[in-house]
C-alpha positions as a Markdown table, in Angstrom:
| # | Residue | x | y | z |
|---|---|---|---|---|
| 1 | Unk | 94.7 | 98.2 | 124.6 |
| 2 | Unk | 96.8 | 98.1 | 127.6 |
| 3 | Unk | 95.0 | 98.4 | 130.5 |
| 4 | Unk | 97.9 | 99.8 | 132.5 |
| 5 | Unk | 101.3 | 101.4 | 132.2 |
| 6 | Unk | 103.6 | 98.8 | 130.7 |
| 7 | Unk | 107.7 | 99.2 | 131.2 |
| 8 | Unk | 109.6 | 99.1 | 128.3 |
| 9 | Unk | 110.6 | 95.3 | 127.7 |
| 10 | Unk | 108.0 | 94.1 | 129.7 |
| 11 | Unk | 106.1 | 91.0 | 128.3 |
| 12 | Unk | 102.5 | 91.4 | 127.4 |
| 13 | Unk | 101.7 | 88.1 | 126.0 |
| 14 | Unk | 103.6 | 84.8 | 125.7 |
| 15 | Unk | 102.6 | 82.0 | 123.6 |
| 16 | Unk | 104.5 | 78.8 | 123.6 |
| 17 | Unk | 105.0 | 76.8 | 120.4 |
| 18 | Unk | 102.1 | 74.2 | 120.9 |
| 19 | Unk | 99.4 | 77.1 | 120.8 |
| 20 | Unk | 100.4 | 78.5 | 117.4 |
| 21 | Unk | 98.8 | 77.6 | 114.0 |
| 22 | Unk | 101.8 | 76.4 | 111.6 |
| 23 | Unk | 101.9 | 75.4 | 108.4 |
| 24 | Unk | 103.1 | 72.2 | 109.1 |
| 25 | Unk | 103.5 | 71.0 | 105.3 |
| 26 | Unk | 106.8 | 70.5 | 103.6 |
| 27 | Unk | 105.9 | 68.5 | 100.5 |
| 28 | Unk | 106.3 | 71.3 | 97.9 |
| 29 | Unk | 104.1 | 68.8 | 95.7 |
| 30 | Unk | 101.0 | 68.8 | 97.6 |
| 31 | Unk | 98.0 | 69.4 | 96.0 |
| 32 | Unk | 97.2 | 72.8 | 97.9 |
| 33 | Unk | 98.6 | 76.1 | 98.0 |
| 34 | Unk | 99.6 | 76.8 | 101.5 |
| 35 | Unk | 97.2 | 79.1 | 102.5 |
| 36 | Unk | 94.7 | 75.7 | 100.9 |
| 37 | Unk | 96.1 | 73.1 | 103.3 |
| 38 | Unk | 96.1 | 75.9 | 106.0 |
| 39 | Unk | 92.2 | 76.9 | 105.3 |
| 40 | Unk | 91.5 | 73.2 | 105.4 |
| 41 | Unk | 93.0 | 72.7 | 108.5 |
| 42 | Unk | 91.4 | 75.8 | 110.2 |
| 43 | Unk | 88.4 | 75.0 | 109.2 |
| 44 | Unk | 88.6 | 71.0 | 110.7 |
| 45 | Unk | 90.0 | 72.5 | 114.3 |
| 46 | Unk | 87.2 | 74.6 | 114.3 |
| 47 | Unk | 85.0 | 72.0 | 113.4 |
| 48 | Unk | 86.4 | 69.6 | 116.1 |
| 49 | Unk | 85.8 | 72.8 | 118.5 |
| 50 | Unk | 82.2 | 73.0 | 117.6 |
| 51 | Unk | 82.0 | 69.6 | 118.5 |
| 52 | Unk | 83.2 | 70.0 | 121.8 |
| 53 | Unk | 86.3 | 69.3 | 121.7 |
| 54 | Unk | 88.4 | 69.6 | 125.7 |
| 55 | Unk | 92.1 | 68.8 | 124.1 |
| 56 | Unk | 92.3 | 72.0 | 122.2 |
| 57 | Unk | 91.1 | 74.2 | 124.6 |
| 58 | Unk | 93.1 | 77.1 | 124.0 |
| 59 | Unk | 93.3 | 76.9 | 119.9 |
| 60 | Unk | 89.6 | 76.7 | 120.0 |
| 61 | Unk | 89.5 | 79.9 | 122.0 |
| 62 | Unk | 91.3 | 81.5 | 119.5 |
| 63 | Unk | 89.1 | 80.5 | 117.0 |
| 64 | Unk | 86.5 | 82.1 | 118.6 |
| 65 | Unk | 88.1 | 84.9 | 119.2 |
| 66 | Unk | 88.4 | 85.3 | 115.0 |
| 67 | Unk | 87.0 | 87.7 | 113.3 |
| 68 | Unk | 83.9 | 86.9 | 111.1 |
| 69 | Unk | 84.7 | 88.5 | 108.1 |
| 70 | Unk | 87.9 | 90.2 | 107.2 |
| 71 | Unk | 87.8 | 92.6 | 103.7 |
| 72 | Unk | 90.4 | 91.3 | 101.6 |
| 73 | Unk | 90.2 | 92.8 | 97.9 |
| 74 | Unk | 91.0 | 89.5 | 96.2 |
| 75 | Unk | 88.3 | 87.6 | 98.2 |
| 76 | Unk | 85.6 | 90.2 | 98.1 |
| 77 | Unk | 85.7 | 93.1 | 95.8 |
| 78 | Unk | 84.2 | 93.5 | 92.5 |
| 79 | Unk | 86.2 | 93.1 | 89.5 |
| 80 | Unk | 85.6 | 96.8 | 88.9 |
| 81 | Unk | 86.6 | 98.0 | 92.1 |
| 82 | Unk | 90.0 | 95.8 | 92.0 |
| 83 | Unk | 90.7 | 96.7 | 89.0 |
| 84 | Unk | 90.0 | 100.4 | 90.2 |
| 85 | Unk | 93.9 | 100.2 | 91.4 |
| 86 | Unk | 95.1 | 100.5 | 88.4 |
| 87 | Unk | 98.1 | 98.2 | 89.0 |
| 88 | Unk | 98.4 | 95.5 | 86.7 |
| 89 | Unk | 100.9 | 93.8 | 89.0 |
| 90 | Unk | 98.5 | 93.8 | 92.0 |
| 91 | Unk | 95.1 | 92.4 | 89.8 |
| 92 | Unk | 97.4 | 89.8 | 88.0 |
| 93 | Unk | 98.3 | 88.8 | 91.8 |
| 94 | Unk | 94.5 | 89.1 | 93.2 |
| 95 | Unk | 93.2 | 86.8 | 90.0 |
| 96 | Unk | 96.1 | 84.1 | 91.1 |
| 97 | Unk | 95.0 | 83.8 | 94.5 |
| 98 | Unk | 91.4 | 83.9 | 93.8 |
| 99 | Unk | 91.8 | 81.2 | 91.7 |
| 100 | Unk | 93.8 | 79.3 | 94.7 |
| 101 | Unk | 90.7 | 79.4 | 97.1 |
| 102 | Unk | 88.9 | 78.0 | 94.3 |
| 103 | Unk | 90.6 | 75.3 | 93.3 |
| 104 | Unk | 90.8 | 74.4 | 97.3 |
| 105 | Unk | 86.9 | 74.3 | 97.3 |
| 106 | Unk | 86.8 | 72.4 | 94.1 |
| 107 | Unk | 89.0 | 69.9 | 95.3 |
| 108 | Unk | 88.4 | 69.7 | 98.9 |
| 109 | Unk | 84.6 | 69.9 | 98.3 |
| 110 | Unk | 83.8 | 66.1 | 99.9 |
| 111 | Unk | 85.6 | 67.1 | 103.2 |
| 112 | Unk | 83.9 | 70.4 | 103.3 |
| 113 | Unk | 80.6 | 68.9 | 103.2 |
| 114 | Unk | 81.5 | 66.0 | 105.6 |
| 115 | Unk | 82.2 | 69.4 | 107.7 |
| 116 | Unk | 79.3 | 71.4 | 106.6 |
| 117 | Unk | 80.8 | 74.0 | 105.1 |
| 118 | Unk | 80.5 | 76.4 | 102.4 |
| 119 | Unk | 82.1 | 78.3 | 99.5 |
| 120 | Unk | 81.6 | 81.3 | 102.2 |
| 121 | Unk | 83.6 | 79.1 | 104.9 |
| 122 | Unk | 86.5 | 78.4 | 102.8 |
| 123 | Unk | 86.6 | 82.4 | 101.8 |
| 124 | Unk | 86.3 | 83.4 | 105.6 |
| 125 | Unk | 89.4 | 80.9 | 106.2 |
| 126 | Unk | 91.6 | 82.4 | 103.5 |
| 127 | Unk | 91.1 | 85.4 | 104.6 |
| 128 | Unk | 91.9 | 85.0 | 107.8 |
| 129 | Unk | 94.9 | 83.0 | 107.0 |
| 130 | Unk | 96.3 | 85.8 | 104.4 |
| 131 | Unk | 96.0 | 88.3 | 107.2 |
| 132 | Unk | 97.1 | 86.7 | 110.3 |
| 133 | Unk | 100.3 | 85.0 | 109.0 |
| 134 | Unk | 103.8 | 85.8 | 109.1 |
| 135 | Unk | 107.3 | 84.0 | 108.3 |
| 136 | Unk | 109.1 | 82.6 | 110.7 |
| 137 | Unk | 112.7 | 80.7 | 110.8 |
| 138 | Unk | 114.8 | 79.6 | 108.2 |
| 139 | Unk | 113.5 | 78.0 | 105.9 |
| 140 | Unk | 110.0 | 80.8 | 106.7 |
| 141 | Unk | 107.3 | 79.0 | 108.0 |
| 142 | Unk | 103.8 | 80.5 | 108.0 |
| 143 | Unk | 102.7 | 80.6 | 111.2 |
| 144 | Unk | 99.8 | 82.6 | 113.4 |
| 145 | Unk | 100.3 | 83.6 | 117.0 |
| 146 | Unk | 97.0 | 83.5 | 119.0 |
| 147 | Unk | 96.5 | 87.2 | 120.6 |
| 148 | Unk | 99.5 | 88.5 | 118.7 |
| 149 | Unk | 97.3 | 88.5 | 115.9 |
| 150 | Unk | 95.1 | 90.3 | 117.5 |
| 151 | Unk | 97.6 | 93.5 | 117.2 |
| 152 | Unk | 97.1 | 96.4 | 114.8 |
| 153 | Unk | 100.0 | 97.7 | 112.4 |
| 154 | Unk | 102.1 | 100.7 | 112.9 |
| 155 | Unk | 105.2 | 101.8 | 111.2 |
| 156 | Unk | 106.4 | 103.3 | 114.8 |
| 157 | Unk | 105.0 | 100.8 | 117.0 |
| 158 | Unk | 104.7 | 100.6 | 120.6 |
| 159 | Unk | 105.3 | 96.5 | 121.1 |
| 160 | Unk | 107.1 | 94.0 | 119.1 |
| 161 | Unk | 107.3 | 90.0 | 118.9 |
| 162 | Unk | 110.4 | 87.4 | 119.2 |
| 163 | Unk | 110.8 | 83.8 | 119.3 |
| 164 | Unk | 113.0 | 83.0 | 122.9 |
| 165 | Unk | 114.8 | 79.6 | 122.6 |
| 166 | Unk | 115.2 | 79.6 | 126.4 |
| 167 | Unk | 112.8 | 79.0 | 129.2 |
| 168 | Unk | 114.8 | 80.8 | 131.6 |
| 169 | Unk | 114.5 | 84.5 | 129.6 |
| 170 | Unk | 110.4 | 84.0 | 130.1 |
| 171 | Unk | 109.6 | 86.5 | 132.6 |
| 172 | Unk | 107.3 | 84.4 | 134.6 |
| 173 | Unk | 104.5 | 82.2 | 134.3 |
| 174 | Unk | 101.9 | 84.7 | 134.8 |
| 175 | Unk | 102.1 | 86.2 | 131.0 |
| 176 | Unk | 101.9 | 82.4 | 130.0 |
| 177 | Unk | 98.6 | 82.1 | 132.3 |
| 178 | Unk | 96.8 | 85.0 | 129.7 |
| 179 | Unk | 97.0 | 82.6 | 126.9 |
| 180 | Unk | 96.1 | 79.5 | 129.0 |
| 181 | Unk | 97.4 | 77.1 | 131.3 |
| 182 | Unk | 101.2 | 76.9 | 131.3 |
| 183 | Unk | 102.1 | 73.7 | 130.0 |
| 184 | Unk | 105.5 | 71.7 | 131.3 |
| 185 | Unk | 108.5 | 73.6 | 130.2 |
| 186 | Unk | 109.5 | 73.6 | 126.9 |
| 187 | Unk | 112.1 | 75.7 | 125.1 |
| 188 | Unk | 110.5 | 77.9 | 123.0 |
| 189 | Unk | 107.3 | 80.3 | 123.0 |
| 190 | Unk | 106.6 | 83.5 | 121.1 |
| 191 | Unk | 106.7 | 86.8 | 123.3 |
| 192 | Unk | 104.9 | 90.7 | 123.0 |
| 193 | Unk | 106.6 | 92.6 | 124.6 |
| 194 | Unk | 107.3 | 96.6 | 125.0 |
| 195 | Unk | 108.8 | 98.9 | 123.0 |
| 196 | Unk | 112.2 | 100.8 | 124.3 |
| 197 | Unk | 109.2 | 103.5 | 125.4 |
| 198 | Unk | 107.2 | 101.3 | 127.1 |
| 199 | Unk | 103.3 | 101.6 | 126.8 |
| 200 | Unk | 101.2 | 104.2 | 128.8 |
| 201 | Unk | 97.4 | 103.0 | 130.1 |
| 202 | Unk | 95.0 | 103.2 | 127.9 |
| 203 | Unk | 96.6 | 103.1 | 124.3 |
| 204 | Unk | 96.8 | 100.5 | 121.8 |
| 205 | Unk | 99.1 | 98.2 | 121.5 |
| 206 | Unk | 100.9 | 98.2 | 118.0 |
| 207 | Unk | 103.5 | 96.3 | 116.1 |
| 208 | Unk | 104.8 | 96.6 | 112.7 |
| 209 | Unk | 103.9 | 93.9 | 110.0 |
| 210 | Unk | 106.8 | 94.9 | 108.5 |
| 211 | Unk | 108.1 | 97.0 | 105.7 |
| 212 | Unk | 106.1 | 95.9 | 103.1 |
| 213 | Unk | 105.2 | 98.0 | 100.2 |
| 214 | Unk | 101.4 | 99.5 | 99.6 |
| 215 | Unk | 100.5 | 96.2 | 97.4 |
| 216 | Unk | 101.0 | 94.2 | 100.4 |
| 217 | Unk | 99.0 | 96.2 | 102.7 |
| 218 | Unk | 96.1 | 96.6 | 100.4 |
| 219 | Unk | 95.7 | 93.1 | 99.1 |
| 220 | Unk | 96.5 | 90.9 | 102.7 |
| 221 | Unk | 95.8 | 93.4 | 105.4 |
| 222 | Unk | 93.2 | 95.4 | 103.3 |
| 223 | Unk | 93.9 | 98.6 | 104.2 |
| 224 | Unk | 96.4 | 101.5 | 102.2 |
| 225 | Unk | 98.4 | 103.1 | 104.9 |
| 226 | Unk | 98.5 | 106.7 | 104.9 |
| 227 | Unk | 102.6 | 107.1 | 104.5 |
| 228 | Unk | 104.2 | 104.3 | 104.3 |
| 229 | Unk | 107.6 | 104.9 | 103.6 |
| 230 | Unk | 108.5 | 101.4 | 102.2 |
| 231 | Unk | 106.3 | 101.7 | 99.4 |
| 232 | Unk | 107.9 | 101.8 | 96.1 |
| 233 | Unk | 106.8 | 102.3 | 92.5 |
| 234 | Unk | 109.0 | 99.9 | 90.2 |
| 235 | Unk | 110.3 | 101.9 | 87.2 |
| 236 | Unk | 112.3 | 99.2 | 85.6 |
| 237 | Unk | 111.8 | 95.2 | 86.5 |
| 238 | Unk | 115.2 | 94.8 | 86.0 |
| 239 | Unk | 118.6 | 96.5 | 83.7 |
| 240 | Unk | 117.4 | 94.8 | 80.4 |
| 241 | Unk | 114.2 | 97.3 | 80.9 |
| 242 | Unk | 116.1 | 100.0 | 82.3 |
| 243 | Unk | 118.5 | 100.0 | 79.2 |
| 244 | Unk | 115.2 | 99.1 | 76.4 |
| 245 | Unk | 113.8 | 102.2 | 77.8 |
| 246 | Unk | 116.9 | 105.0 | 77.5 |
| 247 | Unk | 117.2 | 103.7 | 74.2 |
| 248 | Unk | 113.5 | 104.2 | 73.1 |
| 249 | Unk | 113.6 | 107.6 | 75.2 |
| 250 | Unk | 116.8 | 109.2 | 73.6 |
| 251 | Unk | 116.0 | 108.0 | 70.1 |
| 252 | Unk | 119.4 | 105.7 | 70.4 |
| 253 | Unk | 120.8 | 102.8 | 68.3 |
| 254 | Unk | 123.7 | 101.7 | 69.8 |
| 255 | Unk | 126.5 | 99.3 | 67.8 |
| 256 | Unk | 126.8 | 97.7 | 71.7 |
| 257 | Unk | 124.4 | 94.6 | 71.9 |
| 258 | Unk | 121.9 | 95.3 | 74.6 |
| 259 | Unk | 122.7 | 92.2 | 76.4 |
| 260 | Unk | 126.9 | 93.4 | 76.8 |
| 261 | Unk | 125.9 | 96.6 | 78.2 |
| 262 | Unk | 123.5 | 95.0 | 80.7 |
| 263 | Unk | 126.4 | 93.2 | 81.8 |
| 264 | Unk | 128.7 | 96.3 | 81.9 |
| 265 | Unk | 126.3 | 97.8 | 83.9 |
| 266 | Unk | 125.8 | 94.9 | 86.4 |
| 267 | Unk | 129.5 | 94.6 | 86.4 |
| 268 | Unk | 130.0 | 98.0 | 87.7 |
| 269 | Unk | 127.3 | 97.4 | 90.4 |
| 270 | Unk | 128.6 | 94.7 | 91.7 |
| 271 | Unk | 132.2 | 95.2 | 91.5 |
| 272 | Unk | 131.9 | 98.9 | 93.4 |
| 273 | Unk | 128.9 | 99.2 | 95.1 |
| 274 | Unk | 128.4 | 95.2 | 96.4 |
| 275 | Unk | 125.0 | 95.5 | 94.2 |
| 276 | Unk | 124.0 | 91.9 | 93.0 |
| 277 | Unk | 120.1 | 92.4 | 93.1 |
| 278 | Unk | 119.4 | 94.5 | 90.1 |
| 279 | Unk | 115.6 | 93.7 | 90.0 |
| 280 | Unk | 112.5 | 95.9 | 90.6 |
| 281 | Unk | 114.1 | 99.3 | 90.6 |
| 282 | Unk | 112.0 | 101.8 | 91.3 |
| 283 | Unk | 110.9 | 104.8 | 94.1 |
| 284 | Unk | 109.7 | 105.3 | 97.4 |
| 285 | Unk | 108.5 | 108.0 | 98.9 |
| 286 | Unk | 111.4 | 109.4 | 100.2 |
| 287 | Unk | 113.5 | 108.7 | 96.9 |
| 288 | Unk | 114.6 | 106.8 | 94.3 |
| 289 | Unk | 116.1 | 103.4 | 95.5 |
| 290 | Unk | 120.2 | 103.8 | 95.5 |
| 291 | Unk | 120.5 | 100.7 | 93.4 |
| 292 | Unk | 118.6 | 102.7 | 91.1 |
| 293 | Unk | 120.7 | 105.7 | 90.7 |
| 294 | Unk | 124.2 | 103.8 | 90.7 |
| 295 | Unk | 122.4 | 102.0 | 88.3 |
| 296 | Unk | 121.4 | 104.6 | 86.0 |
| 297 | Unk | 124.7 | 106.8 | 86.6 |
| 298 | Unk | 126.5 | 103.7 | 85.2 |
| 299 | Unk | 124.1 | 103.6 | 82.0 |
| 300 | Unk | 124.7 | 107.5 | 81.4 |
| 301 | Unk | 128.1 | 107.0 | 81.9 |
| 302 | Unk | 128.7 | 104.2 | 80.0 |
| 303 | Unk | 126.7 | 106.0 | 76.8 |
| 304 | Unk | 128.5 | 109.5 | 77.4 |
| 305 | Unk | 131.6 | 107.6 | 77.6 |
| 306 | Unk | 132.2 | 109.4 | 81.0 |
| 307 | Unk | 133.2 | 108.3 | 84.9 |
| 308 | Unk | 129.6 | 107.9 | 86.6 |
| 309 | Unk | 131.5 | 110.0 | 89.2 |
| 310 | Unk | 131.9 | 113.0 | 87.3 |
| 311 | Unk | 128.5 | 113.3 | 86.0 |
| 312 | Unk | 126.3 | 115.8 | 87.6 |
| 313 | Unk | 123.5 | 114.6 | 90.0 |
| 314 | Unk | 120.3 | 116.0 | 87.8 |
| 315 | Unk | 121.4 | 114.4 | 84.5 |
| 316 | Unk | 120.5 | 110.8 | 86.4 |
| 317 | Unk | 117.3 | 112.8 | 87.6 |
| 318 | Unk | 116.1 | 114.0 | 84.3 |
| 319 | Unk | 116.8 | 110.6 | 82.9 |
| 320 | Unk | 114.3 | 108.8 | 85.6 |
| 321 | Unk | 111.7 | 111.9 | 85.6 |
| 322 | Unk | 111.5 | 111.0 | 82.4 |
| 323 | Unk | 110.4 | 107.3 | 83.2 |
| 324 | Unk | 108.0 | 108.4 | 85.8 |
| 325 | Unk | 106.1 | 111.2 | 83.5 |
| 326 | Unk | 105.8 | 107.8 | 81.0 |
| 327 | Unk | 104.6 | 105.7 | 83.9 |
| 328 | Unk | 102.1 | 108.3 | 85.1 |
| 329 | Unk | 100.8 | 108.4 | 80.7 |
| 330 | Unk | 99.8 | 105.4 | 81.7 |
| 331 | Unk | 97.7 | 105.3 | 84.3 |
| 332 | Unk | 93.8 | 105.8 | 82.7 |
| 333 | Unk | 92.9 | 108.5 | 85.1 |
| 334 | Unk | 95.2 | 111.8 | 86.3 |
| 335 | Unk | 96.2 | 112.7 | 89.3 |
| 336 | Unk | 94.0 | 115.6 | 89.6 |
| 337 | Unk | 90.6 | 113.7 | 87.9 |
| 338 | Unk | 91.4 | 111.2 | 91.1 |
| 339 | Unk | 91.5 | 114.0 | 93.9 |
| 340 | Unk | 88.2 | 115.3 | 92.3 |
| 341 | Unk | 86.7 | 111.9 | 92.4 |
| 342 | Unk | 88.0 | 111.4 | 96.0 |
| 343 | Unk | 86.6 | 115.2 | 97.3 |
| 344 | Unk | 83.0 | 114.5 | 95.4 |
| 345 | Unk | 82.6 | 111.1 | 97.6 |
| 346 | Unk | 79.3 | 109.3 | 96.3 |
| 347 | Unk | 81.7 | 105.9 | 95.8 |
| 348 | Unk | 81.8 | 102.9 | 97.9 |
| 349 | Unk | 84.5 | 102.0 | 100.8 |
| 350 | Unk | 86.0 | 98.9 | 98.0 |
| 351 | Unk | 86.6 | 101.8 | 95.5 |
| 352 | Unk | 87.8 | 104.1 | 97.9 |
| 353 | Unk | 90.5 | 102.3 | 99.4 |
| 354 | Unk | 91.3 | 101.3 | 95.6 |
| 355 | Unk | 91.3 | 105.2 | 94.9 |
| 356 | Unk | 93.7 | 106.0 | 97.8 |
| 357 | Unk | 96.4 | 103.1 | 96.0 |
| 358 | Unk | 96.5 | 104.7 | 92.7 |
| 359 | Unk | 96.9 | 108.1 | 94.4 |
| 360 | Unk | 99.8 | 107.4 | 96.6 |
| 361 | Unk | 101.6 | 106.1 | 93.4 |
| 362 | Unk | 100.8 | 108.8 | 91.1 |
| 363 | Unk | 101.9 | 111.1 | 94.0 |
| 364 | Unk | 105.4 | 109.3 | 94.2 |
| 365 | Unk | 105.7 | 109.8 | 90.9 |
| 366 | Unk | 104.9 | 113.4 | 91.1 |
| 367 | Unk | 107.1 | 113.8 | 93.8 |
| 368 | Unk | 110.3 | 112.8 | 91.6 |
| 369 | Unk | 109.2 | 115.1 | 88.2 |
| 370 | Unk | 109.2 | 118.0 | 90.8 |
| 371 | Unk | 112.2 | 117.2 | 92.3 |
| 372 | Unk | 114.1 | 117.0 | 89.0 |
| 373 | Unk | 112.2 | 120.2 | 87.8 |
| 374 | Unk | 113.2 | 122.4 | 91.1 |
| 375 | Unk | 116.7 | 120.6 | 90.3 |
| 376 | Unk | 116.9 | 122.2 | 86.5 |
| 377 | Unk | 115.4 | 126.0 | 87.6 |
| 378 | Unk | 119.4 | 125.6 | 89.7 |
């Protein structure tokens, strides 16, 4: 919370590049996951901390300053209440990761004991990990900012964060003096600083963890945002699906192989649109994804044997309502048995927040039959 009136651009907090928590491991054949080596190593700084340890004086107030348990549904929910999402995507993710934190425990078990610590330490470390870190540089490296991380999410937010190469944009040593002492000059540090409105006394301060889709949210940051419009429902994985699915839809056998129209397609896309990603297609909130549409005008167009310009915007529609009315089949509850369990209450928070994922799905989904259906009354 700011405390006073901040001016837009002003720095709030600047961290320089000794005082973050890196993933400092490049061998991609280590025997850990990244979040493993980055639990292990967490849990020995805060092990040397306990100790008394005076060299790491600011990282071990940080620790301190961590949470004690963060809700994460892979780490703590019930199989029933995970699977409650109803996204097989999402579960088949949750099981992977799971598995991850085990096989850290399993094989790190000697030096957790030398440390005293517990199948309950290792989960409080992954969690804290999979909620605190973000990519930075090229290639990304996982990396936590102390008191950044301390920042709550919003999709309009009041403060943001940037890496400054240059000691002489630092506005001072005073924001560096928050964090801890300021050490001798160096040339880089991470900065929060204001938003192009600034930041009034008294409200939180906010920045984005960027524009991440709902599974993101709910599995890392455990939470399901109320509209988030980078949320997206994949129709089709890629064109080979896209095309599988017209064909089974319209009751088609075409003399084309499959594989030559996928091509065509793809051709077309990349040729006049610059379109070379043709992978998880799908929705969002505010509409289908354009790579979708070009993508599904050039399938129409292709099978009517017409210019994807010239065909009208609904037959496109239709062809994609029709996808999401199969999608929503799926699903083992409805919309509307969901919104009754929801207003009835009686369930726990784990199930809830589950409850509130499947239903901001199924409502995208909705969204688009109604669309093409208020299209068709035209």
């Amino acid at each position: 919370m700011a405390l006073e009136t901040v001016a837009p651009g002003e720095v709030l907090l600047s961290v320089p590049l000794h005082s973050v928590f890196s993933d400092t491991e490049t061998d991609e054949t280590s025997r850990l996951s990244w979040s493993g080596r980055m639990a292990m190593r967490l849990l020995e700084l805060r092990h040397r901390c306990n100790r008394g340890a005076t060299d790491e004086r600011c990282l071990c107030s940080w620790v301190d300053s961590l949470p004690q348990h963060v809700h994460l549904p892979f780490l703590y929910f019930s199989i029933a209440d995970l699977e409650a999402c109803q996204d097989a995507e999402v579960i088949s993710e949750a099981a992977a990761i799971s598995d991850s934190v085990e096989a850290t425990f399993e094989s790190e078990r000697e030096t957790l004991e030398q440390m005293s610590c517990s199948w309950e330490d290792v989960r409080w470390a992954m969690s804290v990990l999979h909620s605190r870190c973000f990519l930075v540089g090229s290639p990304p490296v996982r990396t936590i900012v102390p008191g950044v991380d301390m920042a709550n999410h919003s999709f309009e937010p009041n403060a943001a964060v940037r890496l400054v190469h240059s000691p002489e944009a630092v506005q001072g040593r005073d924001a560096v003096e928050e964090v801890c002492a300021p050490p001798p000059p160096e040339p880089s540090r991470f900065e929060l600083f204001a938003g192009d409105d600034g930041i009034s006394a008294g409200s939180e301060v906010t920045i984005s963890y960027g524009p991440w889709p709902n599974g993101v949210f709910y599995l890392f940051f455990g939470f399901v945002p109320r509209q988030n419009p980078w949320d997206v429902v994949v129709l089709f994985t890629n064109l080979q699906d896209m095309v599988a699915f017209h064909d089974t839809s319209q009751g088609i056998s075409s003399d084309v192989p499959s594989e030559e129209r996928v091509e065509s397609i793809a051709a077309a896309l990349r040729i006049q649109h610059g379109i070379t990603d043709s992978t998880r297609l799908g929705i969002a909130p505010q509409g289908y994804d354009e790579r979708l549409s070009l993508a599904a005008q050039a399938l129409l167009g292709s099978q009517q044997k017409l210019d994807s310009s010239a065909l009208s915007p609904n037959t496109y529609t239709r062809f994609l309502a029709l996808r999401c009315k199969e999608l929503l089949a799926q699903f083992p509850t409805s919309f509307a048995d969901d919104l009754d369990l929801r207003d009835r209450g009686g369930i726990g928070n784990d199930m809830l927040m589950s409850l509130q994922y499947r239903l901001r799905k199924k409502a995208t989904l909705l969204a688009a039959i109604d669309v093409d259906k208020q299209q068709d009354s035209y």
